[in-house]
Each structure stands twice: as structure tokens, then as C-alpha cells.
N, C-alpha and C positions, 0 to 999 in steps of 0.2 A: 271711388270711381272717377273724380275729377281728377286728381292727383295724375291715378293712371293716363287717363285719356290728354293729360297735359305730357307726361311724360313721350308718348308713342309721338304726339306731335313734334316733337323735338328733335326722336327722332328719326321721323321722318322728313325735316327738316335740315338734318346733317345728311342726308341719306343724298338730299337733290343737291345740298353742296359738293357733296364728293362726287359725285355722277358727271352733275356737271365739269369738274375738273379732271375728270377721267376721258370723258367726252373732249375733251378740248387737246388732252396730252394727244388720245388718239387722233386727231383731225392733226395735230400739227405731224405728227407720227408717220400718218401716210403722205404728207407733202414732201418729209424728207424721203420716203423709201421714192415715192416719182421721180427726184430730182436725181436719188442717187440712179435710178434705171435707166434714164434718160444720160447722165455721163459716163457708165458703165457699156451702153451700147455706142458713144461717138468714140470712146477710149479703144475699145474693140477697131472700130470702123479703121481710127485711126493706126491702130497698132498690124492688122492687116494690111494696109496700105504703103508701112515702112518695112514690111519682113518678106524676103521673096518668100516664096512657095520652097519646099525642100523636094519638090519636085519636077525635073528639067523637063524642057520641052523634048518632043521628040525628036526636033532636028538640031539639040545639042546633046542630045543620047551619042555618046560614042559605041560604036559596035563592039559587041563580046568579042575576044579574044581567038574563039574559031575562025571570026572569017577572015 
């Protein structure tokens, strides 16, 4: 009965070392997914801001062909 209950402790033991390091992968995990959202939306901002529109204004619409 010792034996066992020496064993479970152990490993339950390993059980909070790897938790813990799983805890920490994910904590670092999501400060990269922020950072990348964060330069994902100013990379956009920016790349809007260098690309016209593929859409003219209306008073550089030249008129159809009929009139």
C-alpha cells in the first residue's frame, strides 16, 4: 500500500511539472498570436493605404461609348 501511494505521488508530481510547462508554452503562445494580430492589422492598414482602389471615381468614369 506504501509503495503504491509513494508511487501515485510521483506521479502526480510529474503530472504538475508538465502542466506547469504546458501552462507557460501556452501563456507565451498567446503573446505571440497578439503580437502577430497586432502587425497583421497595421501591415493591412498599411498596404491599403499604398494600393489605389480598382475603383475610379465617378468623375474619372469616362462615358460608354453610346453617348
Amino acid at each position: 500500500m506504501n509503495k503504491q501511494l509513494e508511487l501515485l505521488e510521483t506521479k502526480v508530481a510529474f503530472q504538475e511539472v508538465t502542466i506547469e510547462e504546458l501552462n507557460q508554452m501556452v501563456t507565451n503562445l498567446q503573446a505571440d498570436v497578439s503580437k502577430l494580430k497586432e502587425q497583421l492589422v497595421l501591415l493591412s492598414q498599411k498596404l491599403q493605404a499604398t494600393q489605389p482602389s480598382n475603383i475610379a471615381n465617378l468623375s474619372e468614369e469616362t462615358p460608354p461609348p453610346h453617348y
